[in-house]
C-alpha positions as semicolon CSV with decimal commas, in nm:
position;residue;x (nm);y (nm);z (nm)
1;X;-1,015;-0,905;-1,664
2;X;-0,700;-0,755;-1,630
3;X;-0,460;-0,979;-1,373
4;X;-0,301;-0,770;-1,040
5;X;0,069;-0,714;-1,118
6;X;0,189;-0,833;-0,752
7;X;0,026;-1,164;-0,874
8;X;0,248;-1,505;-0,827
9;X;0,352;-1,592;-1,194
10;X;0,635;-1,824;-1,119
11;X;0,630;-2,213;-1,070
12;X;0,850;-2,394;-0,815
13;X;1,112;-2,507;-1,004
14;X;1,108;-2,066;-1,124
15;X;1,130;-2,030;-0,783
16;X;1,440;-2,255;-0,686
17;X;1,606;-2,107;-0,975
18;X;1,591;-1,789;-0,867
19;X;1,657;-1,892;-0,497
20;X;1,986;-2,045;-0,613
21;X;2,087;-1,750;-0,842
22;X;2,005;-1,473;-0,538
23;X;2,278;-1,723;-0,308
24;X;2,537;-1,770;-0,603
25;X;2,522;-1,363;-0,681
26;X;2,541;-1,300;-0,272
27;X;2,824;-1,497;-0,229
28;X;2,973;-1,340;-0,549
29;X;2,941;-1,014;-0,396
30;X;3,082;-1,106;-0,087
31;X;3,388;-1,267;-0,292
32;X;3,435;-0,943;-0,498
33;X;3,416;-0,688;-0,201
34;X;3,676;-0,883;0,042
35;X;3,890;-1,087;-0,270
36;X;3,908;-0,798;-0,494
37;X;3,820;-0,503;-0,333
38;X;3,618;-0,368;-0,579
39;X;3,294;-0,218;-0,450
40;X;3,129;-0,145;-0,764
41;X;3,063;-0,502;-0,942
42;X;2,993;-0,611;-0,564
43;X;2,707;-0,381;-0,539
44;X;2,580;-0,458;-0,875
45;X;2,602;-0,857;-0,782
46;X;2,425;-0,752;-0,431
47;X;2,153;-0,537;-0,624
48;X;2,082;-0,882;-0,856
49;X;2,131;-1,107;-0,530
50;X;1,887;-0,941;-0,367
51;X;1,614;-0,856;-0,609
52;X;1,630;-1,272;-0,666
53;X;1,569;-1,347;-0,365
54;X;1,291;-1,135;-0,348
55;X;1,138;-1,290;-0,663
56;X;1,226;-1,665;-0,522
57;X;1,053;-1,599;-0,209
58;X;0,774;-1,374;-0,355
59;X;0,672;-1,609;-0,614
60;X;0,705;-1,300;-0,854
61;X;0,893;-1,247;-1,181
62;X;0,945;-0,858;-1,264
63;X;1,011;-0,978;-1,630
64;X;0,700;-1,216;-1,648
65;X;0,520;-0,913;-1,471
66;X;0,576;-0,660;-1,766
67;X;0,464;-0,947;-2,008
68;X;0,774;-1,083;-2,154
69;X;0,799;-1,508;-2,153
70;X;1,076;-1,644;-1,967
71;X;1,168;-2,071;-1,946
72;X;1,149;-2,105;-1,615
């Protein structure tokens, strides 16, 4: 039987990980757009921050979703 792709597929410590990532690449973001001014590598770290954060509190890996193995 084929699993759903929504499924969870990430452990708690997978979860943390990518909890702590999503903050680190927010704050980043935040850092680039008022220290540096520059808008594009701020969106790019926002686009990341957020997509983590939606994994961390999902419980869902788009790379373990597609098949590939990742450590954690």
């Amino acid at each position: 039987m084929k699993k759903d792709f929504w499924t969870c597929n990430i452990d708690r410590r997978g979860r943390m990980m990518r909890l702590t990532a999503g903050l680190l690449l927010l704050a980043a973001a935040a850092g680039l757009w008022w220290g540096l001014q520059s808008a594009f590598w701020a969106s790019g770290c926002l686009a990341l921050g957020l997509v983590s954060l939606f994994e961390a509190f999902r419980g869902w890996c788009v790379v373990r979703a597609f098949g590939l193995k990742t450590p954690l």
